[in-house]
HTML snippet that shows the backbone in 3Dmol.js (N, CA, C, O; Angstrom):
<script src="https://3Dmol.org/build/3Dmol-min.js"></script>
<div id="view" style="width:600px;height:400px;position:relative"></div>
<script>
const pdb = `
ATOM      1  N   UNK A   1     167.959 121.722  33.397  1.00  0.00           N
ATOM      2  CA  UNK A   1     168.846 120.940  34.213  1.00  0.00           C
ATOM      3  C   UNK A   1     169.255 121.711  35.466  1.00  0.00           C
ATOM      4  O   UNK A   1     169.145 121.056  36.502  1.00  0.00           O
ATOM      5  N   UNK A   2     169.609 122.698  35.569  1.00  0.00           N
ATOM      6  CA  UNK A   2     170.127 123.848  36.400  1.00  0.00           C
ATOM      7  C   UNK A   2     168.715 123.985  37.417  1.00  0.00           C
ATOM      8  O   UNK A   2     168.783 123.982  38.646  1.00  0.00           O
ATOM      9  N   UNK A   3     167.492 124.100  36.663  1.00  0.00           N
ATOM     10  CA  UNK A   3     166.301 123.789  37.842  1.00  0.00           C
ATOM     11  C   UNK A   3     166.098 123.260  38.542  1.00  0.00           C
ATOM     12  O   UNK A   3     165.647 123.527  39.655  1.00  0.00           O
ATOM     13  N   UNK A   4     166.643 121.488  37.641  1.00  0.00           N
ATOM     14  CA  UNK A   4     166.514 120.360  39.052  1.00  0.00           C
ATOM     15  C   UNK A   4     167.260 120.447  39.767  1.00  0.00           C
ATOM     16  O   UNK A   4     166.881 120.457  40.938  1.00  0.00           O
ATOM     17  N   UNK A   5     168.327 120.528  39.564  1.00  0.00           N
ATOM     18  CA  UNK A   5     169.732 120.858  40.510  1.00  0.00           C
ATOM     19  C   UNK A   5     169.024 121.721  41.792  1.00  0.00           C
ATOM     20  O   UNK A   5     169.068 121.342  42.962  1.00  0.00           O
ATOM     21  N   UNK A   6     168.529 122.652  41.437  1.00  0.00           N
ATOM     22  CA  UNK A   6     167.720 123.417  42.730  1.00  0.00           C
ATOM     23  C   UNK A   6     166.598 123.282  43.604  1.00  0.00           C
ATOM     24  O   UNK A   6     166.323 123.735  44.715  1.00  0.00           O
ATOM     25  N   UNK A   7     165.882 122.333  42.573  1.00  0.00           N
ATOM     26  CA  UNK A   7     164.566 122.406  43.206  1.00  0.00           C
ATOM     27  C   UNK A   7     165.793 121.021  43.992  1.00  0.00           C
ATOM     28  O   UNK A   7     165.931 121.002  45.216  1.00  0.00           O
ATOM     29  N   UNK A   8     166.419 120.178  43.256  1.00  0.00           N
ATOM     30  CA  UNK A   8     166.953 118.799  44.319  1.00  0.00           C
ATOM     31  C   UNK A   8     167.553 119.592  45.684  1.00  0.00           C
ATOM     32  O   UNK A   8     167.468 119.313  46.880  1.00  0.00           O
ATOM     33  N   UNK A   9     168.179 120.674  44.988  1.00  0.00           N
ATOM     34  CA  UNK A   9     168.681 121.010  46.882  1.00  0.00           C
ATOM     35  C   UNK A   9     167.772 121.548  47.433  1.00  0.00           C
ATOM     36  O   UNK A   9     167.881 121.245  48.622  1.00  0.00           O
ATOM     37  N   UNK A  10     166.660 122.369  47.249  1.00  0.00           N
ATOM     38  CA  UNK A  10     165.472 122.806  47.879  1.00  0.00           C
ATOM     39  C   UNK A  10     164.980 121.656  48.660  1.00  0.00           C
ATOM     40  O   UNK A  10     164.931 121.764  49.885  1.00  0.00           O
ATOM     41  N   UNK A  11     164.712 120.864  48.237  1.00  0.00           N
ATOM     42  CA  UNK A  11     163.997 119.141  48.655  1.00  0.00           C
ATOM     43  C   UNK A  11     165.367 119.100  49.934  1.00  0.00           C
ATOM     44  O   UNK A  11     165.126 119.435  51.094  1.00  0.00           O
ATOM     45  N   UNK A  12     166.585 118.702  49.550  1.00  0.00           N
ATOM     46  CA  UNK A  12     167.545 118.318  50.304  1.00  0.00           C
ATOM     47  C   UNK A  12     167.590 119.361  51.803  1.00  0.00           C
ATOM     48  O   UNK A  12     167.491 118.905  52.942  1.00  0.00           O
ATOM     49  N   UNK A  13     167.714 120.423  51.555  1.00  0.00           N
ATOM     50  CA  UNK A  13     167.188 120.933  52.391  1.00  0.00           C
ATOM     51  C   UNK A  13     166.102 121.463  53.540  1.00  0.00           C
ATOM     52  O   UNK A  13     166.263 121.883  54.686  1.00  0.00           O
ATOM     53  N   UNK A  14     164.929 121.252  52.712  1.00  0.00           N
ATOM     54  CA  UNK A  14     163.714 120.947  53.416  1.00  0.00           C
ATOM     55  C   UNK A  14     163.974 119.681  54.331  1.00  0.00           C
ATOM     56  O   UNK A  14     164.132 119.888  55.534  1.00  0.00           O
ATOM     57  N   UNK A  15     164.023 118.535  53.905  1.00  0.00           N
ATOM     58  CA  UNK A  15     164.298 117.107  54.608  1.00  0.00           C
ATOM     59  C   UNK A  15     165.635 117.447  55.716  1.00  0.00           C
ATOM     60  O   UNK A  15     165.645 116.902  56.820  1.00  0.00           O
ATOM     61  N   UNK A  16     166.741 118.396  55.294  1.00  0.00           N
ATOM     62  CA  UNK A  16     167.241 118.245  56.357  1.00  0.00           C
ATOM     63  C   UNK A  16     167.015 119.087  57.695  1.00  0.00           C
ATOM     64  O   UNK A  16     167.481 118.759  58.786  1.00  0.00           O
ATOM     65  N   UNK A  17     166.221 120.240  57.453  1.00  0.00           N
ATOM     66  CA  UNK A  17     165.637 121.001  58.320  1.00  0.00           C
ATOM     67  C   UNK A  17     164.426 120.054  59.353  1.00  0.00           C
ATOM     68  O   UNK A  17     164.278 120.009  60.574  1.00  0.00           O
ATOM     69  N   UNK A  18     163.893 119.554  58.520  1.00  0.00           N
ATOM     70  CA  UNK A  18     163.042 118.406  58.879  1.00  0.00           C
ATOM     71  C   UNK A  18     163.386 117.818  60.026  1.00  0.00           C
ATOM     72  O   UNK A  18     163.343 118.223  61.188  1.00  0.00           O
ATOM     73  N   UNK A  19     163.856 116.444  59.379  1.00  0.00           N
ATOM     74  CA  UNK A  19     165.368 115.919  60.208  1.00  0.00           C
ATOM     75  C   UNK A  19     165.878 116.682  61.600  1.00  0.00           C
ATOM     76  O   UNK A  19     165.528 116.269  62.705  1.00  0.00           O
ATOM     77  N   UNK A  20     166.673 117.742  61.439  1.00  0.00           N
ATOM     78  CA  UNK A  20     166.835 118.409  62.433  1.00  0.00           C
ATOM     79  C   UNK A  20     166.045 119.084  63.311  1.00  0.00           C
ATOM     80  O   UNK A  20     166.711 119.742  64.111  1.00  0.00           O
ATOM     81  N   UNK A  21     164.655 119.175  63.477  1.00  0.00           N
ATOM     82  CA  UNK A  21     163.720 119.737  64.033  1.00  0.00           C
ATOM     83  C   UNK A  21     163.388 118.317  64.726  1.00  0.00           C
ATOM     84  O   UNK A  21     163.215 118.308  65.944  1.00  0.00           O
ATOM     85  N   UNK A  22     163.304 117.244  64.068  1.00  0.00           N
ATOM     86  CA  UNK A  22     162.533 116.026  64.842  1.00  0.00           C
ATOM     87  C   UNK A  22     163.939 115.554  65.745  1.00  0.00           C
ATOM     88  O   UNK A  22     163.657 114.972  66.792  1.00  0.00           O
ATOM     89  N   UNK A  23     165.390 115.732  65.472  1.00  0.00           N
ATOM     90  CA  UNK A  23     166.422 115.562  66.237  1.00  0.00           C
ATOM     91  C   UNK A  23     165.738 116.049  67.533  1.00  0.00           C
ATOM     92  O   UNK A  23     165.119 115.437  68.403  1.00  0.00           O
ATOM     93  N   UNK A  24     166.135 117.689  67.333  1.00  0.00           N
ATOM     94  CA  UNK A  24     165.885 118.296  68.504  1.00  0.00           C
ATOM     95  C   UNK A  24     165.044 118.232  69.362  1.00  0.00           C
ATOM     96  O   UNK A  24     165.305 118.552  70.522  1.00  0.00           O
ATOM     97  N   UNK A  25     163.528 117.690  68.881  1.00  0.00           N
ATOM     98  CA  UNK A  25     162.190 117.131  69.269  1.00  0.00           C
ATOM     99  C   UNK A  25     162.546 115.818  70.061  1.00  0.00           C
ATOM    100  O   UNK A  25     162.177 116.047  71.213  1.00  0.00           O
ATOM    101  N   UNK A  26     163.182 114.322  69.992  1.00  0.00           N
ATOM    102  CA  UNK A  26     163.673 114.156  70.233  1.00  0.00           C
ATOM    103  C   UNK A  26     165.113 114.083  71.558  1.00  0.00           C
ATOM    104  O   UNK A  26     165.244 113.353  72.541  1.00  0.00           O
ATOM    105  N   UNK A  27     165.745 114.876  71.158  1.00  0.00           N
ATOM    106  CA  UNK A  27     166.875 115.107  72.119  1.00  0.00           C
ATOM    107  C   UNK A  27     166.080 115.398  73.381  1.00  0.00           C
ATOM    108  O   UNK A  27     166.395 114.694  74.340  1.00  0.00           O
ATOM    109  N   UNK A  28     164.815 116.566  73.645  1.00  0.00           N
ATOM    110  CA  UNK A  28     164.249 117.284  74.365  1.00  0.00           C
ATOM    111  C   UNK A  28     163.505 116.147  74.831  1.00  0.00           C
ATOM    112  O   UNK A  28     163.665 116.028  76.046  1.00  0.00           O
ATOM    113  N   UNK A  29     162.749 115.259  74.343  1.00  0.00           N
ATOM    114  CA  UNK A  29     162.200 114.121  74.965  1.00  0.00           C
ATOM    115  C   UNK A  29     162.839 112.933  76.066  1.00  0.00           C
ATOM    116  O   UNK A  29     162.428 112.427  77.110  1.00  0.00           O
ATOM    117  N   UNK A  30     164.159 112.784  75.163  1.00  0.00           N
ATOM    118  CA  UNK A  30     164.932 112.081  76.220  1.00  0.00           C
ATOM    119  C   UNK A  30     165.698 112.527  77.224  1.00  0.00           C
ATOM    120  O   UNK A  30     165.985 111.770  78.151  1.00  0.00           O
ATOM    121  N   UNK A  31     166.047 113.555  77.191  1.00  0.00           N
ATOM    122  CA  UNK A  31     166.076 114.598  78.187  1.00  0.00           C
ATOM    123  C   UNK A  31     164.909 114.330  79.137  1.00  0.00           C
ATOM    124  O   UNK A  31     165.156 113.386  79.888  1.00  0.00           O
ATOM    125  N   UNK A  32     163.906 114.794  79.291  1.00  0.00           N
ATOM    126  CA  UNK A  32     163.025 114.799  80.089  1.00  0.00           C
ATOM    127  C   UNK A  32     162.821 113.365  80.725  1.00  0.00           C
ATOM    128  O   UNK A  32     162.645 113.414  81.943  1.00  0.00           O
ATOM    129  N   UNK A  33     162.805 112.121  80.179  1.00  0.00           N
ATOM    130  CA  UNK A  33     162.847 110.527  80.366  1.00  0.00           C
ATOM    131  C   UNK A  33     163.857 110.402  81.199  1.00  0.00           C
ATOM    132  O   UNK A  33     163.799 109.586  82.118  1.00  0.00           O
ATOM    133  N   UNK A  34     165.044 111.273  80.982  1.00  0.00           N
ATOM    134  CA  UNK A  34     166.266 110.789  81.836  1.00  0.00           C
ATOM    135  C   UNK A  34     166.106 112.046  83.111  1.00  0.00           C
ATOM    136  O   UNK A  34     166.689 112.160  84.189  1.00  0.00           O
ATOM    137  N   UNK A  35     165.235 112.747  82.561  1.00  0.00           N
ATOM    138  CA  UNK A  35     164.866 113.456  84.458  1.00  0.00           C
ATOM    139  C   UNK A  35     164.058 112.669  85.258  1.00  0.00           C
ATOM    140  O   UNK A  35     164.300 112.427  86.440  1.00  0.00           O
ATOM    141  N   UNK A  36     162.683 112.087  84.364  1.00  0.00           N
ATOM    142  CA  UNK A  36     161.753 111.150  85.150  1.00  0.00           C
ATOM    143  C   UNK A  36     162.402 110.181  85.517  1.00  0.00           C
ATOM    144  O   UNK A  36     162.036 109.898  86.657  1.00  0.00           O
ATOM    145  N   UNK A  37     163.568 109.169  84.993  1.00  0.00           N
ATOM    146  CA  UNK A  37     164.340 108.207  85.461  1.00  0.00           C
ATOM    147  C   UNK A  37     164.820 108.990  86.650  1.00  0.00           C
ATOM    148  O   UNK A  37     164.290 108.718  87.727  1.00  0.00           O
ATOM    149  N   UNK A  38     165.596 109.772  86.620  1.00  0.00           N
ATOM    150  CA  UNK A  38     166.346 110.117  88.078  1.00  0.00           C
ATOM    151  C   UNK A  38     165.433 110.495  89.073  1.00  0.00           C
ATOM    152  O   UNK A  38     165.661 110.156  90.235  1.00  0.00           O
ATOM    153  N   UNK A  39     164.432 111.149  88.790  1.00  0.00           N
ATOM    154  CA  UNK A  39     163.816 111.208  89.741  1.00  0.00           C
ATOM    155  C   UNK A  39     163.076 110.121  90.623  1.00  0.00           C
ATOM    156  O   UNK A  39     162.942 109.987  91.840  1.00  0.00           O
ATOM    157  N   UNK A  40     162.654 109.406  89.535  1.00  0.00           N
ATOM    158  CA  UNK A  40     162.086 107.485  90.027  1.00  0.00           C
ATOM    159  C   UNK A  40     163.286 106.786  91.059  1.00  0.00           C
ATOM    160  O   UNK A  40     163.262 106.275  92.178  1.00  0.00           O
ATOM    161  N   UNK A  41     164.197 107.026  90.168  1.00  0.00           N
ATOM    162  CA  UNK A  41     165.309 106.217  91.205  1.00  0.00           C
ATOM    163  C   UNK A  41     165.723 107.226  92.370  1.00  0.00           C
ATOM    164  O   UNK A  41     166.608 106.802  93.112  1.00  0.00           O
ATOM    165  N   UNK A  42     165.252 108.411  92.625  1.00  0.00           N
ATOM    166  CA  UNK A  42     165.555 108.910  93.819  1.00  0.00           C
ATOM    167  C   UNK A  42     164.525 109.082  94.515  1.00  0.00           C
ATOM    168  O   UNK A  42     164.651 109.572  95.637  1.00  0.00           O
ATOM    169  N   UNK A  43     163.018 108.654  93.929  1.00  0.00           N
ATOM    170  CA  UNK A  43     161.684 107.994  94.798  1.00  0.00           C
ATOM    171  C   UNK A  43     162.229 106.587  95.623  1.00  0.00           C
ATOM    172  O   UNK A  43     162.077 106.225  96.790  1.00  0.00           O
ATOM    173  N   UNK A  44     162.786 106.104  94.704  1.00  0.00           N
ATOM    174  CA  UNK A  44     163.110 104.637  95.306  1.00  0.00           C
ATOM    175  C   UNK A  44     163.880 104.697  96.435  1.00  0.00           C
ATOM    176  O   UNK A  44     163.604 104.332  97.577  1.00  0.00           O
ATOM    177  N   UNK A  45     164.767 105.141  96.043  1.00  0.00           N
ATOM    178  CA  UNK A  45     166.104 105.506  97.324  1.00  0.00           C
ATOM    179  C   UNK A  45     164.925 105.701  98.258  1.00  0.00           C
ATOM    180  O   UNK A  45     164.482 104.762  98.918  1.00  0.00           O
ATOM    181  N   UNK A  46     164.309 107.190  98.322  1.00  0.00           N
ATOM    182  CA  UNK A  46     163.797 107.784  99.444  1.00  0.00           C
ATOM    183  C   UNK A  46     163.150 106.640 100.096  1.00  0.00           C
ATOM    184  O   UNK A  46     163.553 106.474 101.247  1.00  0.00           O
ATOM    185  N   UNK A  47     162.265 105.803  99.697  1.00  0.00           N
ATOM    186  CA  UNK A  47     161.460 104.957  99.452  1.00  0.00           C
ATOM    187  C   UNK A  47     162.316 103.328 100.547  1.00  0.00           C
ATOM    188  O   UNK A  47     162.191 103.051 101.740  1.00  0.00           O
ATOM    189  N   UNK A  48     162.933 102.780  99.684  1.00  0.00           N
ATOM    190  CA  UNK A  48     164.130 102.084 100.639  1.00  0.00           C
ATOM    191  C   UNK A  48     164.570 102.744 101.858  1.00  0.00           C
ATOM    192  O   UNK A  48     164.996 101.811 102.539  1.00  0.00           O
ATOM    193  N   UNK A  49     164.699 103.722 102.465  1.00  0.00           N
ATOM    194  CA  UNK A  49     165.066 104.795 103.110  1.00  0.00           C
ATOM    195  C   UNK A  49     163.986 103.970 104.487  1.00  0.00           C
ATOM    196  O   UNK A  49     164.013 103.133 105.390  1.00  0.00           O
ATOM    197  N   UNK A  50     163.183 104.891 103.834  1.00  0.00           N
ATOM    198  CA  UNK A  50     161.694 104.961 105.233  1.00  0.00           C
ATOM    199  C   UNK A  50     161.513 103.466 105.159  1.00  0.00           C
ATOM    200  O   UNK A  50     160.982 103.034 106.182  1.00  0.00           O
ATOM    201  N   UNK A  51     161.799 102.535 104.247  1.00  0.00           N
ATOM    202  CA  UNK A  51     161.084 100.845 104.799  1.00  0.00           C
ATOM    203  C   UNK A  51     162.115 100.876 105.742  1.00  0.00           C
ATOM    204  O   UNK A  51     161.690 100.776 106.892  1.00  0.00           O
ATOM    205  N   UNK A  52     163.806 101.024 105.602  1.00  0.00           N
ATOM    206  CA  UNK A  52     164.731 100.387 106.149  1.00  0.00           C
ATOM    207  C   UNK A  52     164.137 101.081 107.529  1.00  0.00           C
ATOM    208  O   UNK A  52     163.984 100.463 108.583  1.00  0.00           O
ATOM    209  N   UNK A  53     163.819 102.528 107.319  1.00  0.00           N
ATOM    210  CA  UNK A  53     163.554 103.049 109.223  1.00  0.00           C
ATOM    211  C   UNK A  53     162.579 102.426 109.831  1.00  0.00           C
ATOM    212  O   UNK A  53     162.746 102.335 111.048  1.00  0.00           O
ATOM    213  N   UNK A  54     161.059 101.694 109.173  1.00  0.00           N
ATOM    214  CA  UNK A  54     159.842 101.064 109.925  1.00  0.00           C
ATOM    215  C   UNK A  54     160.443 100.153 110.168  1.00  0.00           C
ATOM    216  O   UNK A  54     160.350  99.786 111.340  1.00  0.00           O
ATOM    217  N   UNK A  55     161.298  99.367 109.292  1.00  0.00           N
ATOM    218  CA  UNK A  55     161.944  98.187 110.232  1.00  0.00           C
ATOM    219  C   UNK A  55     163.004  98.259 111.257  1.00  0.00           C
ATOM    220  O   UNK A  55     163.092  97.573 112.275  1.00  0.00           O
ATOM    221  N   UNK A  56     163.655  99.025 110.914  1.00  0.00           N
ATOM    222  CA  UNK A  56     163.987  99.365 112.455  1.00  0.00           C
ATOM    223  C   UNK A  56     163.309  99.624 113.719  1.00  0.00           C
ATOM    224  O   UNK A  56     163.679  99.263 114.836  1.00  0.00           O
ATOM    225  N   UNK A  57     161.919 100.521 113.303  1.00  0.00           N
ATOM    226  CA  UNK A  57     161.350 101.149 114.237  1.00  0.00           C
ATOM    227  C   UNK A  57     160.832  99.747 115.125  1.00  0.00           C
ATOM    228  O   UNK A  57     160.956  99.507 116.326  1.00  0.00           O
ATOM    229  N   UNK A  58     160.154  98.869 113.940  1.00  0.00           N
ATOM    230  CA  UNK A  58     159.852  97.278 114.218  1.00  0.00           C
ATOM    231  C   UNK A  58     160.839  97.109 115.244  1.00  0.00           C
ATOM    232  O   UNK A  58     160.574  97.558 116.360  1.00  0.00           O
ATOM    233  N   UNK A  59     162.342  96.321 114.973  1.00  0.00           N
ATOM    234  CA  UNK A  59     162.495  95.507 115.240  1.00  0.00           C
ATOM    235  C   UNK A  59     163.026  96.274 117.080  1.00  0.00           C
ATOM    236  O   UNK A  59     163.265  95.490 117.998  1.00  0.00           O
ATOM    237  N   UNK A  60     163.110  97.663 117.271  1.00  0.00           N
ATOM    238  CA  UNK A  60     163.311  98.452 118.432  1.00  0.00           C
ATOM    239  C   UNK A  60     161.965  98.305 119.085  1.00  0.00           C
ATOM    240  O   UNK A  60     162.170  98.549 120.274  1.00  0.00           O
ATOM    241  N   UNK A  61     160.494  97.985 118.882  1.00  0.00           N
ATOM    242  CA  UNK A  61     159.368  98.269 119.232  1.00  0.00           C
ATOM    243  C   UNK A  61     159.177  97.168 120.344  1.00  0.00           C
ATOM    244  O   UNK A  61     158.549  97.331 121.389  1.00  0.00           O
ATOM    245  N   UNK A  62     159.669  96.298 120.041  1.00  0.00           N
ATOM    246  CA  UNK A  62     159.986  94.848 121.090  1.00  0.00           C
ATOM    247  C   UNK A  62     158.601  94.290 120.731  1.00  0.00           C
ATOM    248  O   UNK A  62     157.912  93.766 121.606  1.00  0.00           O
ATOM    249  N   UNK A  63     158.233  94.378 119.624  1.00  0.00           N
ATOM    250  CA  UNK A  63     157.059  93.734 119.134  1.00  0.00           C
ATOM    251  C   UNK A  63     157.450  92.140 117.965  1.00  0.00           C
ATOM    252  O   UNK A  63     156.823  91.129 117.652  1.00  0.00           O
ATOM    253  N   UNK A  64     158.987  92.784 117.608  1.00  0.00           N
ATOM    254  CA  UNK A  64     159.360  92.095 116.548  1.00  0.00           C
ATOM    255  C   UNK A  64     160.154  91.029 117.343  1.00  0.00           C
ATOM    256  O   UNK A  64     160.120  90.922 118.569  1.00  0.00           O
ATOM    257  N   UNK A  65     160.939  90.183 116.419  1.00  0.00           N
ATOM    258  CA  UNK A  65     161.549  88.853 116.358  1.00  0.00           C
ATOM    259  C   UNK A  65     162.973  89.372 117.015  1.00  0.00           C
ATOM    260  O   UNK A  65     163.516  90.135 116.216  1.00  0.00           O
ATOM    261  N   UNK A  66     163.821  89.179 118.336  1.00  0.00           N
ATOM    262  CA  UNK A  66     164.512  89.343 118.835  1.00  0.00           C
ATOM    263  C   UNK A  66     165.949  89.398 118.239  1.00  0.00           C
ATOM    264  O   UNK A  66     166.896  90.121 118.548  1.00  0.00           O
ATOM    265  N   UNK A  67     165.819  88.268 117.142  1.00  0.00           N
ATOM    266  CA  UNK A  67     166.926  87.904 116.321  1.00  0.00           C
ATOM    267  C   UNK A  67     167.313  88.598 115.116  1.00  0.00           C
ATOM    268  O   UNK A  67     168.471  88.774 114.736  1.00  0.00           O
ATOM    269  N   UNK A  68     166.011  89.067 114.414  1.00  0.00           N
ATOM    270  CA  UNK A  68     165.981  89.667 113.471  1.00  0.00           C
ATOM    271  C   UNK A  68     166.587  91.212 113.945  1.00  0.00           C
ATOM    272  O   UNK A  68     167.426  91.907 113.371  1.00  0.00           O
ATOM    273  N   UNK A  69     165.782  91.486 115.296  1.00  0.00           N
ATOM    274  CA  UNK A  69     166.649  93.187 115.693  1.00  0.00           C
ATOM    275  C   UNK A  69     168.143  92.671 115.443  1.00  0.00           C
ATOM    276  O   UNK A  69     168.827  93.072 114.502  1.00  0.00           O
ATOM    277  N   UNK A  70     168.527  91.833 116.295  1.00  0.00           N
ATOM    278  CA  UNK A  70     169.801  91.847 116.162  1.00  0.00           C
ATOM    279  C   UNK A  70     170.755  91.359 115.142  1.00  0.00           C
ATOM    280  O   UNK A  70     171.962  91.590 115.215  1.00  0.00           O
ATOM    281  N   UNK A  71     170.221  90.708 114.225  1.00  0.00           N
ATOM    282  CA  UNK A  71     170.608  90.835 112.554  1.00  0.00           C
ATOM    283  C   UNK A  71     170.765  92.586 111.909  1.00  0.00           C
ATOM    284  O   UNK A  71     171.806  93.192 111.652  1.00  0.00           O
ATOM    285  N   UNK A  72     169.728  92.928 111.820  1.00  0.00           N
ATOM    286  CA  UNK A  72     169.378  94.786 111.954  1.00  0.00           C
ATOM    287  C   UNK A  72     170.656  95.493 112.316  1.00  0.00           C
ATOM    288  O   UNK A  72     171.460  96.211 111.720  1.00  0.00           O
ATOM    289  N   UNK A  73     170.551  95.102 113.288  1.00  0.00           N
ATOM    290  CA  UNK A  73     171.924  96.191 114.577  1.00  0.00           C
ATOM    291  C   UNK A  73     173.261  95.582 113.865  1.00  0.00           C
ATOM    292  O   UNK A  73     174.065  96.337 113.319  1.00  0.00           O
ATOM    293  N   UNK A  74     173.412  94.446 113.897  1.00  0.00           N
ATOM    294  CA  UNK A  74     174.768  93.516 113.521  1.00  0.00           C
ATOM    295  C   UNK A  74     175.520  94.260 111.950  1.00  0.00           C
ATOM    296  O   UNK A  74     176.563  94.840 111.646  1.00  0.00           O
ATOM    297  N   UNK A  75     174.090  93.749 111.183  1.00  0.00           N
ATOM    298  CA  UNK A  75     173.951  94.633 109.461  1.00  0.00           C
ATOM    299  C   UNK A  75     174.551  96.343 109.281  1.00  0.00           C
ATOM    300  O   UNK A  75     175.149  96.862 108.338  1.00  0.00           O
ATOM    301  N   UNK A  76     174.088  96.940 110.659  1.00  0.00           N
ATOM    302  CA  UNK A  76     173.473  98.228 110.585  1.00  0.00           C
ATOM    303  C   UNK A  76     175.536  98.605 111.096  1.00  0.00           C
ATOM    304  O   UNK A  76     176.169  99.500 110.535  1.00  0.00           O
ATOM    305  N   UNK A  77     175.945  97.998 111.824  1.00  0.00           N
ATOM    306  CA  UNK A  77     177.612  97.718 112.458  1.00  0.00           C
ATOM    307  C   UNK A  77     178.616  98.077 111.429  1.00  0.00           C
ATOM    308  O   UNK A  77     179.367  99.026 111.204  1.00  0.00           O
ATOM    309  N   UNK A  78     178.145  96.224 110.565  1.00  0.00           N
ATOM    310  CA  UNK A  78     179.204  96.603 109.650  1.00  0.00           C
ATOM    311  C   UNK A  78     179.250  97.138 108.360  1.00  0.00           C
ATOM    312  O   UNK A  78     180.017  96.817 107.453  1.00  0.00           O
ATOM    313  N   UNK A  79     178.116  98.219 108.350  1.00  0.00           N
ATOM    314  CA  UNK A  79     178.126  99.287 107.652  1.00  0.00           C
ATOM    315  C   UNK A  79     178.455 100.778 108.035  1.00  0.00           C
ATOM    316  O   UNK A  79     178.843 101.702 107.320  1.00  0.00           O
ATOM    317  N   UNK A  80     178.183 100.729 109.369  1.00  0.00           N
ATOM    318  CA  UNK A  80     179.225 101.659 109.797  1.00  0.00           C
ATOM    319  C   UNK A  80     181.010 101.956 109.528  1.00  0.00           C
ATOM    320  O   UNK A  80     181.796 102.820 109.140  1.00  0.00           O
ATOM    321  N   UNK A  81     180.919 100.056 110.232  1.00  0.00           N
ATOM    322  CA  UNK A  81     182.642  99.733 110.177  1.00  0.00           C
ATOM    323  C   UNK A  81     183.502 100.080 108.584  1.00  0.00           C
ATOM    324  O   UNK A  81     184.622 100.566 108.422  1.00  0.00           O
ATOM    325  N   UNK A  82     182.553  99.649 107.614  1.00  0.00           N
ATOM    326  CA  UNK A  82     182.672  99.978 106.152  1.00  0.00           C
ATOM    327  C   UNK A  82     182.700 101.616 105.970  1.00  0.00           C
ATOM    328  O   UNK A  82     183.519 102.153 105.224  1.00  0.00           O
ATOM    329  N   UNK A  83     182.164 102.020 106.383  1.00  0.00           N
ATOM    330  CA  UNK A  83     182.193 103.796 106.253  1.00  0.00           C
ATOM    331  C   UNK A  83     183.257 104.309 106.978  1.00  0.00           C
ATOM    332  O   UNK A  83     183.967 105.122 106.386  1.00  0.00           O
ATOM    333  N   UNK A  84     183.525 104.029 108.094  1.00  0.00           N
ATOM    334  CA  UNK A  84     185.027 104.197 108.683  1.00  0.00           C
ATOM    335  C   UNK A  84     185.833 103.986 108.237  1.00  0.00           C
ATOM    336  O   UNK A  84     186.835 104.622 108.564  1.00  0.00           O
ATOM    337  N   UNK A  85     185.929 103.004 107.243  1.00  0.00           N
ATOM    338  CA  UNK A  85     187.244 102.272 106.755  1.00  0.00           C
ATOM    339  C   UNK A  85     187.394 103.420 105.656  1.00  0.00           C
ATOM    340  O   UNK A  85     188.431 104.067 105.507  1.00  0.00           O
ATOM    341  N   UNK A  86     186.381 103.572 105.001  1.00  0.00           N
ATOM    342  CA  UNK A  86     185.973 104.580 104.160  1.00  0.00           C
ATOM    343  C   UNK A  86     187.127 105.506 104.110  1.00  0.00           C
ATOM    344  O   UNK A  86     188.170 105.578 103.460  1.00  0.00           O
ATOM    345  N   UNK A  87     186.476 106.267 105.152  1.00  0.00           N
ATOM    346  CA  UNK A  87     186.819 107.519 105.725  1.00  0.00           C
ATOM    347  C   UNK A  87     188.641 108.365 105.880  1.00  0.00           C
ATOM    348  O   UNK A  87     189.337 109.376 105.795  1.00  0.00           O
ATOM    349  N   UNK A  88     188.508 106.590 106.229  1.00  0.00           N
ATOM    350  CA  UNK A  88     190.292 106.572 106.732  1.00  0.00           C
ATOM    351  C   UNK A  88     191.064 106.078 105.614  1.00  0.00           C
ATOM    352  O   UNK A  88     192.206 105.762 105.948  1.00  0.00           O
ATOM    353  N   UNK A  89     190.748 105.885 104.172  1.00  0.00           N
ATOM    354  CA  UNK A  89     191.313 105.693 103.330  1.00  0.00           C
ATOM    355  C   UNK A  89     191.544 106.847 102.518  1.00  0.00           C
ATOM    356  O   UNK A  89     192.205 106.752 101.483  1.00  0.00           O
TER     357      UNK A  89
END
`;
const viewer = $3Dmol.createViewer("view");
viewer.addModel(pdb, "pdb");
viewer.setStyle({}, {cartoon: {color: "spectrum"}});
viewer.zoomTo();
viewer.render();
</script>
């Protein structure tokens, strides 16, 4: 009786070493997923970034739609005006 008792915690222990090795296996994986996420979403940013500047560059090139620059510029205003307000709060 006193054997099983041991070999059961031997077992119990094995499984929880187990267990805790595939945790940590694990933890280290999503870790890394949540670096590739941040980094994706700071491709994107960058990414949004340079379209928002070709369209600018567009709509300054006097190639583009007259209205649309000045949607651009208007947009481009009251996001400034928003950052000021910002600023001063």
């Amino acid at each position: 009786m006193l054997e099983d008792i041991k070999t059961s915690i031997e077992k119990l222990i094995s499984l929880y070493e187990t267990q805790k090795q595939r945790a940590d296996s694990l933890a280290a994986e999503l870790e890394a997923c949540r670096a590739e996420v941040q980094a994706g979403k700071a491709r994107i940013q960058d990414l949004d970034a340079q379209i928002d500047n070709l369209k600018l560059q567009y709509a300054f090139s006097g190639a583009g739609d007259p209205a649309e620059a000045k949607a651009r510029i208007t947009k481009l205003i009251r996001e400034i005006d928003r950052c000021i307000k910002l600023l001063e709060s």
